[in-house]
C-alpha positions in Angstrom: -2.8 353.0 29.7 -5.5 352.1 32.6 -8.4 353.8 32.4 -8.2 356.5 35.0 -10.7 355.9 37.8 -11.1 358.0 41.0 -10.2 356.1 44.0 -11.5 356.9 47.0 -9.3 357.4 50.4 -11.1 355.2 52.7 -10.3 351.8 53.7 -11.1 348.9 51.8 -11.6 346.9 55.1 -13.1 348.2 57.9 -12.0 347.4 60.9 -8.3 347.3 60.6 -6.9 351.0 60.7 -9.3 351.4 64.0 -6.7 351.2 67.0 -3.7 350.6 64.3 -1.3 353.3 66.1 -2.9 353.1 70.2 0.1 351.1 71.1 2.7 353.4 69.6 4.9 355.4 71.4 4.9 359.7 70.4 8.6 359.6 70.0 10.4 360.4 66.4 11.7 357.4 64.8 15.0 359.1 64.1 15.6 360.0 67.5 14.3 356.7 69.3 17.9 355.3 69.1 21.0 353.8 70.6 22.7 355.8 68.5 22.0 359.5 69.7 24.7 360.8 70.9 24.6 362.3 74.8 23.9 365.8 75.4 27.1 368.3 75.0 27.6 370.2 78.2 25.4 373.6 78.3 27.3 376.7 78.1 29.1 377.5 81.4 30.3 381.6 81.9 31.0 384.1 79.5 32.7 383.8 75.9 34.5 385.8 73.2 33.4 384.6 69.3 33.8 385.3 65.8 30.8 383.4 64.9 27.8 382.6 67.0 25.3 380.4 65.5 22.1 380.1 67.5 20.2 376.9 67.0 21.1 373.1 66.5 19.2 372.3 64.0 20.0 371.4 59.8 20.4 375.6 59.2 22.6 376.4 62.1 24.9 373.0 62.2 25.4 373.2 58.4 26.6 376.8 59.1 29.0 376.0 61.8 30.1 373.7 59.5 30.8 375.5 56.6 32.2 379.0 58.1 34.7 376.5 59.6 35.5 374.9 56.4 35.5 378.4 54.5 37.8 380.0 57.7 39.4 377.7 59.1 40.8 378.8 63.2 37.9 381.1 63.6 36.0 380.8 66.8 32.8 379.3 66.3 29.8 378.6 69.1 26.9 377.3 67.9 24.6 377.3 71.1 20.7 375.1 71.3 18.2 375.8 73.4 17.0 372.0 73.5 19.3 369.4 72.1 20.4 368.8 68.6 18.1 368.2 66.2 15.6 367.8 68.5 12.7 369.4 66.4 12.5 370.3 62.7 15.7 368.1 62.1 15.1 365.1 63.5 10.7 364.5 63.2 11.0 365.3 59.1 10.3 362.1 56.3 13.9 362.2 55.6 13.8 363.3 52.1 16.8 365.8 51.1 15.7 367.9 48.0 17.8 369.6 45.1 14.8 371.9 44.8 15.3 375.4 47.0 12.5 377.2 45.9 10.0 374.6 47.2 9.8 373.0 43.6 9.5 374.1 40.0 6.2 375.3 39.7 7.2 377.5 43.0 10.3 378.8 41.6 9.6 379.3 38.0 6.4 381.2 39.4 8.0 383.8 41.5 11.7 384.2 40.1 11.0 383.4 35.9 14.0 385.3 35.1 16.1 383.3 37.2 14.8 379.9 38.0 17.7 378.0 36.0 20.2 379.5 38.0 18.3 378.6 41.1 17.7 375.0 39.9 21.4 375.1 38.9 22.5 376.0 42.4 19.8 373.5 43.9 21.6 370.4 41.9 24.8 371.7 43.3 24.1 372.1 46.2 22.0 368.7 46.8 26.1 367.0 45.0 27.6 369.0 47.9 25.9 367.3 50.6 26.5 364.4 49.0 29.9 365.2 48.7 30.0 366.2 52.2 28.5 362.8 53.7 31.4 360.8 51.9 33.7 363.0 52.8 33.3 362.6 56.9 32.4 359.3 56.6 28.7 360.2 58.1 26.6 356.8 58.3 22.9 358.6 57.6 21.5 356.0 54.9 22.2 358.8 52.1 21.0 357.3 48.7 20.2 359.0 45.8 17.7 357.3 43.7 15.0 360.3 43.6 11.0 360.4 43.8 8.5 358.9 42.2 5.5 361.5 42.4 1.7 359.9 42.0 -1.7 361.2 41.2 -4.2 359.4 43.1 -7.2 361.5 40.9 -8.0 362.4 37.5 -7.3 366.2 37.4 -3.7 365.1 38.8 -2.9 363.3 35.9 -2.1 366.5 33.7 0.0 367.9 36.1 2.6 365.2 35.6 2.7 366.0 31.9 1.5 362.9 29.7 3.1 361.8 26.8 6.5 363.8 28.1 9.5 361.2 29.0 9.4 360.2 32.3 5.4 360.0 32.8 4.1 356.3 33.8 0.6 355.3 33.3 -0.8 352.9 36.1 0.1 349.9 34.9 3.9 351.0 34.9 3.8 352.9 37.7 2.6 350.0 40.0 5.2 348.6 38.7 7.5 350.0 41.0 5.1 350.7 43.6 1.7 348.9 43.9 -0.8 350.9 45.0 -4.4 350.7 43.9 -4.8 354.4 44.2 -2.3 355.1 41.9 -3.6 356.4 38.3 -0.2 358.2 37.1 3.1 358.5 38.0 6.6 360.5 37.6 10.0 359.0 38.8 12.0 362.0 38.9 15.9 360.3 39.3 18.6 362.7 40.1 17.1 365.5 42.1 16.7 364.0 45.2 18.1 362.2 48.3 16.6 359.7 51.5 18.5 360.2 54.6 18.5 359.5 58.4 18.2 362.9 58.8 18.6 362.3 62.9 22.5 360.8 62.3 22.9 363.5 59.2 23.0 366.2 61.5 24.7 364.4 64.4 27.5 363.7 61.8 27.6 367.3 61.0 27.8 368.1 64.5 30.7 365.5 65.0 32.4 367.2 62.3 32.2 370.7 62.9 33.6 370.3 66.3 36.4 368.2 64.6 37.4 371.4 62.6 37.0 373.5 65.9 33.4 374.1 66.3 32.2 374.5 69.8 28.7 373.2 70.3 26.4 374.1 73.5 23.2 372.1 74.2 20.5 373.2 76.5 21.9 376.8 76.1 18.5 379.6 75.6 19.1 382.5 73.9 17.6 385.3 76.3 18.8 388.5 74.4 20.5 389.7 71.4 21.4 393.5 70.9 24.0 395.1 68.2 24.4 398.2 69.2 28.2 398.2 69.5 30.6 397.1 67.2 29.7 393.5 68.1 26.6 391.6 69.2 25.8 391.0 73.0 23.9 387.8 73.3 23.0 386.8 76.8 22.0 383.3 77.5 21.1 380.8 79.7 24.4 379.9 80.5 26.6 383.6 80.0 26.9 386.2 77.8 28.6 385.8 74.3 30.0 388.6 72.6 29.9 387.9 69.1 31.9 389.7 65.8 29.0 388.0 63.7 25.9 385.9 64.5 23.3 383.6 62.4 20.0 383.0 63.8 18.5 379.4 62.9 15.2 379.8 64.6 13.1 378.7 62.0 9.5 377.8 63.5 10.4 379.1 66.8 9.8 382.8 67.5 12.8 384.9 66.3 14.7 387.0 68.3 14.2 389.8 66.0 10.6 391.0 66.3 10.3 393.0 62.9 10.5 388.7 61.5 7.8 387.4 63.6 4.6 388.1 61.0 7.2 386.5 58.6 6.2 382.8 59.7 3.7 380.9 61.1 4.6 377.6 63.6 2.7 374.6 61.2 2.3 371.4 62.7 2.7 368.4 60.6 2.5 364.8 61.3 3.7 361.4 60.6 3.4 357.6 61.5 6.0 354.9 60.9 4.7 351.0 61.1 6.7 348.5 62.4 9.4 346.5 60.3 7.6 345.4 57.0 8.3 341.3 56.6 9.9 340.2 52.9 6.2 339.3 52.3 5.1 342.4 52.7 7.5 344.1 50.7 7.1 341.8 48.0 3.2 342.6 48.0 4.0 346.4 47.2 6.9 346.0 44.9 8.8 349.1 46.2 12.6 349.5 45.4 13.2 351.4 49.4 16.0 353.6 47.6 13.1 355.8 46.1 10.7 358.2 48.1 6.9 359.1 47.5 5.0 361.8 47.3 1.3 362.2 46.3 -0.1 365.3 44.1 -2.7 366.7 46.3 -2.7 370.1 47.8 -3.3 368.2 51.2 -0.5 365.2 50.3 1.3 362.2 51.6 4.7 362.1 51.8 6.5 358.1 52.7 8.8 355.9 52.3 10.7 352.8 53.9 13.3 353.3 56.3 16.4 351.3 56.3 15.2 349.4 59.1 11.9 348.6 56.8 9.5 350.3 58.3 7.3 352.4 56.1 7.3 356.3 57.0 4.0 357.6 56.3 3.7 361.6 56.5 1.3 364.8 55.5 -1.9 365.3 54.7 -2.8 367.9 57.8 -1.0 371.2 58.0 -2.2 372.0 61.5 -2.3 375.8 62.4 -3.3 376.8 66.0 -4.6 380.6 66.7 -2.3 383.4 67.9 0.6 381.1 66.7 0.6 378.5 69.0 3.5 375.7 69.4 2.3 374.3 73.2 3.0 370.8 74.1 -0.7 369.5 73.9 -0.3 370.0 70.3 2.4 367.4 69.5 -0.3 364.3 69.9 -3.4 365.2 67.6 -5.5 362.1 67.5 -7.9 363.0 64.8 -5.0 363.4 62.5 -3.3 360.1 63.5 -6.7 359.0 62.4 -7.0 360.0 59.2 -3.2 359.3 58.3 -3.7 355.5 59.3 -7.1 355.5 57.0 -5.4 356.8 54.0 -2.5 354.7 54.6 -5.1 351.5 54.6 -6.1 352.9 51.5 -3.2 353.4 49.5 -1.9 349.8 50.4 -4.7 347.4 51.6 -2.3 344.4 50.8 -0.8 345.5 54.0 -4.0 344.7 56.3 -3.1 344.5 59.6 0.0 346.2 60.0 0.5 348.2 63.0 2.1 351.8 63.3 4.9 351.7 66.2 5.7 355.5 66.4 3.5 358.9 66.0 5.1 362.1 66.0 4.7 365.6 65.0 6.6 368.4 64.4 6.6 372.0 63.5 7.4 373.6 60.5 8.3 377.5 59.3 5.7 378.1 56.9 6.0 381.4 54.9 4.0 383.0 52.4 6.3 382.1 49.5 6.9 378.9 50.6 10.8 378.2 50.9 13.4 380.0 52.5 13.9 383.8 53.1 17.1 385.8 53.8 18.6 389.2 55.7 20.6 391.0 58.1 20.4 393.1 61.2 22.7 394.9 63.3 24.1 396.5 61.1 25.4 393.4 58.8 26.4 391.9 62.0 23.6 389.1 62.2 22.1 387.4 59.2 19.2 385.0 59.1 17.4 382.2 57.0 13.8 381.0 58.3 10.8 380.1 56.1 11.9 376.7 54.4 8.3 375.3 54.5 9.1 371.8 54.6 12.2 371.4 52.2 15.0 372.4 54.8 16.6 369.2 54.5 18.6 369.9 51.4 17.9 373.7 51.6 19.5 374.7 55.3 23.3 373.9 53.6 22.3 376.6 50.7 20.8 378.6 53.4 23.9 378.6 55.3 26.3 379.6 53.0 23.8 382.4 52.3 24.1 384.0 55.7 28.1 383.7 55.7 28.3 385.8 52.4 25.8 388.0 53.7 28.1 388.4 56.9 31.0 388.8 54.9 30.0 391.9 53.2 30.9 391.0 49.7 28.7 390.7 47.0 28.6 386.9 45.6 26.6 385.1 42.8 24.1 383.5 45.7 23.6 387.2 47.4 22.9 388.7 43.8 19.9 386.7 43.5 16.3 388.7 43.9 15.3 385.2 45.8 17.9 386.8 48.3 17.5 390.3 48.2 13.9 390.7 48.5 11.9 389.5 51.6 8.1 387.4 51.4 4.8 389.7 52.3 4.3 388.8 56.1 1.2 387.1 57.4 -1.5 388.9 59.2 -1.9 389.6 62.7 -4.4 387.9 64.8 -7.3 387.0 64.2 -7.3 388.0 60.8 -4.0 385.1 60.5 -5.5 382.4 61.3 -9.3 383.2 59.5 -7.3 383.6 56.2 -5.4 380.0 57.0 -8.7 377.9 57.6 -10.4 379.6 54.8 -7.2 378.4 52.7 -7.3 374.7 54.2 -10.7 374.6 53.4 -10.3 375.5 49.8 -7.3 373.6 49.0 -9.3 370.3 50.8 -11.9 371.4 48.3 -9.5 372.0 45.3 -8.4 368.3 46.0 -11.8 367.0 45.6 -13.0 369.0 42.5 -10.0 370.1 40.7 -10.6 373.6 40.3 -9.0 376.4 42.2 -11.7 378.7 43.8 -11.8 382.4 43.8 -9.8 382.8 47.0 -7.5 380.5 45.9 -7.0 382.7 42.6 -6.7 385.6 44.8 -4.3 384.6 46.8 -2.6 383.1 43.7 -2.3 386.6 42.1 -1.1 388.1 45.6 1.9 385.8 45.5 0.6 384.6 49.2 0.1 381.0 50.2 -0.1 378.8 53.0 1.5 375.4 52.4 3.0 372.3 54.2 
């Protein structure tokens, strides 16, 4: 085994990440291509539903999937304010996790008595999608070869349990990935996916609608209100009278007001370089089936697209006062910055590459880190929002969640306490957003020393977090 030595995350040669992204475009890789599919019309007068599912992103299309496949001839209307996967959905890194409590260490923290189960409903569910994308023939570049995760310091090394199976000093784990950073590694094989995640939920949308799902783009929600026997939800386009709804809001202000201290809007961001040449592959040694992700509390997340490009993500979890999601936010240059230095660092072999596409988007950060679950009007409308960065996989869980919930029976997936028992909320202002820098500061600190300060602790006992 190499003898562990702390790299530094600064660039090897100087000059080359300086202007490395300027001539890239601030457009998601996903969705820069020929093959997104053309707006569907916006809703046009009034309507009569079963189900109305309000928002077009991984939560709401896997739902209008499923409660067609679970009741087939129901009326379903799934209506988006924008188009189809036009945030959370289509700006992610593309990695679709079994995990659906944000990871072990998350999950055997918070639900101990029940983690297996969870982790046993995870795997299922992650074969499912799999299952799923065979089964409609949906061309999203799913492969299954896992994760390798890496520890770029000493105190990460532990954490990826030496001398347990699995566990690759440097030498082996630059091996399958050469980095110079890289002190440790874990290849973790079955648990997760890469995807397209842009054409993964346009082939959900294509086959929803082929089971009878109606789909509306460019359709706002304006109001919702249960105070009949049915939901009244008026829109931009009409009013839809609904026997059940499912909100799939996620980062975007809910239309229930009692959620909205439940999340916070977090903004993180990513860079993809231009096609990598076989030379260049061949100087990192990287098997593209196979995502990575970095052990710091303020981590990388990449990997190469089938197009070869390498998708570099992570490291800034961006919170803006008073909840903020405004435009000006998308494009955050110092950010950009430090991504395309840390990038030069992890693989200076790759001098000189450029980045063709910057993006951000916005994730639904809660305090317990994945998703949360309930019901309003009366068990007429059911939501799922907090996912905290591992919707991909998690949404199709999360949507067969809110169909049980809205089917009044008691299942195995309602029984859980995950389930049944809501997160603590976050602060109001300004007290919100004090608590969040003091907590980037001391996780950017807990990165450098290894130790978990005193608010850190605190919070750790709370069972509170903030988290990309």
């Amino acid at each position: 085994m190499s003898d562990p030595v702390a790299p530094k995350l600064e660039p090897t040669v100087e000059a080359w990440p300086e202007g490395s992204f300027d001539a890239s475009v601030l457009k998601p890789l996903w969705l820069d291509s020929d093959r997104r599919p053309e707006p569907r019309s916006p809703l046009a007068g009034d309507e009569d539903v079963d189900l109305l599912v309000v928002g077009g992103g991984f939560t709401g299309l896997w739902t209008a999937l499923r409660a067609v496949e679970r009741e087939p001839g129901q009326r379903v209307l799934l209506i988006e304010g924008d188009r189809l996967a036009e945030h959370a959905t289509g700006r992610n890194g593309g990695f679709c996790e079994a995990s659906i409590t944000h990871g072990e260490e998350n999950g055997r923290a918070r639900w101990p008595d029940e983690y297996e189960n969870l982790h046993r409903f995870g795997m299922r569910n992650l074969d499912e999608i799999e299952e799923t994308v065979a089964r409609y023939g949906i061309e999203c570049g799913f492969t299954r070869a896992g994760s390798l995760h890496v520890a770029t310091r000493p105190h990460e090394v532990d954490a990826l349990d030496p001398g347990e199976p699995g566990f690759l000093d440097s030498d082996a784990v630059r091996a399958l990935v050469d980095s110079p950073t890289y002190l440790a590694g874990r290849h973790v094989p079955d648990e997760s996916a890469l995807v397209d995640p842009a054409r993964l939920a346009w082939g959900l949308a294509e086959a929803a609608e082929g089971l009878g799902a109606r789909i509306a783009e460019h359709t706002r929600l304006l109001s919702l209100s249960g105070a009949t026997g049915h939901v009244t939800a008026v829109t931009s386009g009409g009013t839809v009278r609904a026997r059940k709804v499912v909100l799939a809001t996620n980062a975007f202000p809910s239309p229930l007001r009692s959620l909205r201290l439940f999340t916070v809007p977090v903004f993180d961001y990513v860079l993809a370089t231009e096609p990598l040449t076989d030379e260049q592959l061949a100087a990192i040694r990287w098997n593209p089936d196979f995502g990575v992700a970095d052990s710091g509390n303020q981590f990388h997340y990449y990997r190469i697209t089938p197009d070869r490009r390498i998708l570099w993500g992570g490291y800034d979890a961006i919170y803006h006062y008073g909840r903020s999601a405004r435009p000006e936010h998308y494009d955050r240059r110092e950010t950009f910055e430090a991504l395309a230095r840390n990038f030069a660092a992890t693989f200076p072999q790759l001098r000189g590459i450029r980045f063709t596409h910057r993006w951000s988007g916005l994730i639904d950060t809660s305090t317990r880190f994945c998703a949360f679950y309930g019901t309003a009007h009366r068990g007429r409308t059911a939501y799922a929002t907090g996912f905290t960065g591992l919707g991909v996989g998690a949404s199709r869980f999360a949507a067969d969640v809110t169909l049980d919930l809205l089917s009044g029976r008691e299942t195995e997936r309602t029984g859980l306490e995950m389930v049944r028992k809501r997160p603590l909320p976050f602060p109001p202002e300004p007290l919100a957003w004090t608590g969040i820098q003091i907590t980037r500061w001391s996780l950017a600190r807990a990165d450098r020393s290894g130790r978990r300060n005193l608010w850190l602790r605190v919070l750790d006992r709370l069972g509170l977090g903030f988290d990309s």
